[in-house]
C-alpha positions in Angstrom: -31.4 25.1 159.3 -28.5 26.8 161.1 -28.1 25.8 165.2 -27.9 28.3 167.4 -24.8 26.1 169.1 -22.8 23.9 167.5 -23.7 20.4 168.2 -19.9 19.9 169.1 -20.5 22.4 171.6 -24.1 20.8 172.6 -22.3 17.5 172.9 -19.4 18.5 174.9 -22.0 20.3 177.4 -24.3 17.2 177.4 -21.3 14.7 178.5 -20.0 17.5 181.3 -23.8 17.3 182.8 -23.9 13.3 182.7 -20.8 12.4 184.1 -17.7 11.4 182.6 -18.1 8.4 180.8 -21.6 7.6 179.3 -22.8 5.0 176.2 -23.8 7.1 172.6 -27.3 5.7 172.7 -27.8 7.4 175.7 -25.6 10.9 175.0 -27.4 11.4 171.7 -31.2 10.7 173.2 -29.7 13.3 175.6 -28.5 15.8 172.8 -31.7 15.0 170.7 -33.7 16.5 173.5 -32.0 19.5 174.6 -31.8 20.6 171.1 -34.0 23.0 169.6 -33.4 21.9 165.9 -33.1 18.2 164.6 -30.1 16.1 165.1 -29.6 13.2 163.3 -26.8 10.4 164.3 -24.6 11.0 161.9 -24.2 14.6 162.1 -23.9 13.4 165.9 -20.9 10.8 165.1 -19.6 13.6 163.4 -19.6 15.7 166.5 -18.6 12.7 168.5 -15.1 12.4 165.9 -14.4 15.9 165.9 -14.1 16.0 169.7 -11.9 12.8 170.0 -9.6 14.5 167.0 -9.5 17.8 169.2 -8.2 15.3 172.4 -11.3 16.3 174.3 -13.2 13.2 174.9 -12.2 9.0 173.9 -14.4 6.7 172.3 -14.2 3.3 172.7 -16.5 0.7 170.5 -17.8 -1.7 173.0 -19.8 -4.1 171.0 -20.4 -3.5 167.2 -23.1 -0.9 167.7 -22.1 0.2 171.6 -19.5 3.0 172.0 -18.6 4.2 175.9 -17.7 7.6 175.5 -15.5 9.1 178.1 -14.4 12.9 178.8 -10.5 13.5 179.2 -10.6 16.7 181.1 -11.1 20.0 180.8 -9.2 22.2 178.2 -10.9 25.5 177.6 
């Protein structure tokens, strides 16, 4: 099923609303339920690699299965 947004987008508007840095479990329960079609995680880590390749937000691994994700700025 096509999205109305791409979850790229969805993500990017999600992390703006919550602050500027935020853990994935929490982002993507976030994402999950502001979407109107299903998101599973790895179409979400997908998202989440895209962004950091386009130099809008870092991820840093944490633990093995914790990543802090932090917004760089704003580039429009």
């Amino acid at each position: 099923m096509w999205r109305e947004v791409p979850l790229h987008y969805l993500v990017l508007e999600r992390l703006r609303k919550m602050g500027t840095s935020v853990r994935d479990q929490d982002l993507y329960a976030d994402v999950v339920k502001s979407s109107t079609t299903q998101v599973s995680f790895s179409d979400f880590l997908r998202a989440l690699m895209s962004l950091e390749i386009r130099g809008f937000i870092s991820v840093t691994l944490i633990k093995e299965d914790v990543r802090m994700i932090s917004l760089l700025g704003d580039k429009e």
